[in-house]
C-alpha positions as CSV (number, residue, x, y, z in Angstrom):
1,X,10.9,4.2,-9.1
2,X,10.2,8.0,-8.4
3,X,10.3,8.9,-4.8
4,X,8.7,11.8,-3.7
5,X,8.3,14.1,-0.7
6,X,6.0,12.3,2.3
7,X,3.9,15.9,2.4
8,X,2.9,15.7,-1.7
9,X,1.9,11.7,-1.3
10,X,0.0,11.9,1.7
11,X,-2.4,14.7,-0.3
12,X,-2.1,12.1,-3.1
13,X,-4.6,9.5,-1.6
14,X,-8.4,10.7,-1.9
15,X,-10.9,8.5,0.0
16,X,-12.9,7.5,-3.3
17,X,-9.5,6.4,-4.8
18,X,-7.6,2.7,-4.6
19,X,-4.6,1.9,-4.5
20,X,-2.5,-0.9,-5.2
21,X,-0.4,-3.0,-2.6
22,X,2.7,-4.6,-4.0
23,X,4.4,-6.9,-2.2
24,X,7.3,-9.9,-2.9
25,X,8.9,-13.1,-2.1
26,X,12.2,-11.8,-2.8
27,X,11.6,-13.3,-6.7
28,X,7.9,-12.7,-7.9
29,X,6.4,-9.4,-7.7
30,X,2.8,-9.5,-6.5
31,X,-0.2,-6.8,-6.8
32,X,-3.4,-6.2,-5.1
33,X,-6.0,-4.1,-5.5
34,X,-7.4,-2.3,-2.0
35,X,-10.4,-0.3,-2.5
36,X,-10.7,-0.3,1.1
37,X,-7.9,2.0,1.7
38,X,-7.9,5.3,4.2
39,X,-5.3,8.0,5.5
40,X,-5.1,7.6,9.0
41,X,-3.1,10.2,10.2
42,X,-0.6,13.0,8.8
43,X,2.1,13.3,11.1
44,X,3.0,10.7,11.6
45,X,2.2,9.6,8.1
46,X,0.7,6.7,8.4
47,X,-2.1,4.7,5.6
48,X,-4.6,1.5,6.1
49,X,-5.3,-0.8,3.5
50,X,-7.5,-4.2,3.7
51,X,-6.0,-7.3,3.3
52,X,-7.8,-10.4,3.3
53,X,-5.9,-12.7,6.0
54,X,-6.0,-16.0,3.9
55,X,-4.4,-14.3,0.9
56,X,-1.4,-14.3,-1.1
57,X,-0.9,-10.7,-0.4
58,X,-1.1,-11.1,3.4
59,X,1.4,-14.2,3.5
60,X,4.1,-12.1,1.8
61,X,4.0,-9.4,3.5
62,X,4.1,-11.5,7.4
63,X,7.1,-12.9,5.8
64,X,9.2,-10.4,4.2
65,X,7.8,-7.7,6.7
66,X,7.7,-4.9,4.0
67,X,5.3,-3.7,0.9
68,X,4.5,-0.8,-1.3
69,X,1.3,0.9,-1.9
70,X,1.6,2.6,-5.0
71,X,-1.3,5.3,-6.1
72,X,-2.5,5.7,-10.0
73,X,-2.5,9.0,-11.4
C-alpha cells in the first residue's frame, strides 16, 4: 500500500469526490462507497464519512475499531 504525507492526502479529498471505506473482519476485506464524505478539519487531520448504522460496514468497524478510506485518482 503506498503511504503518503498527511499534508498531500488531506488536499486529496475534494467535496464533489467519494471515497471508498474499507474495512475487515480480520479475514474478508469489505468496501463501501461514501458519497457523503467531508474534511472536517486540517490540523488535526481529521475526515467524516456516512455510514449507515444497520450495515455491514458499520458492524466491522465497532468491532475491529479501525478502517481505511482510500481516495481514487
Amino acid at each position: 500500500m503506498k503511504q503518503t504525507d498527511i499534508k498531500e492526502t488531506m488536499h486529496a479529498f475534494k467535496p464533489e469526490t467519494f471515497v471508498f471505506v474499507i474495512s475487515t473482519d480480520g479475514k474478508n476485506p469489505n468496501g463501501m462507497v461514501a458519497g457523503w464524505n467531508t474534511k472536517c478539519s486540517s490540523k488535526p487531520p481529521m475526515f467524516a464519512v456516512s455510514i449507515w448504522k444497520k450495515g455491514n460496514t458499520h458492524k466491522l468497524i465497532s468491532k475491529s475499531k479501525e478502517f481505511v478510506i482510500a481516495v481514487p485518482n
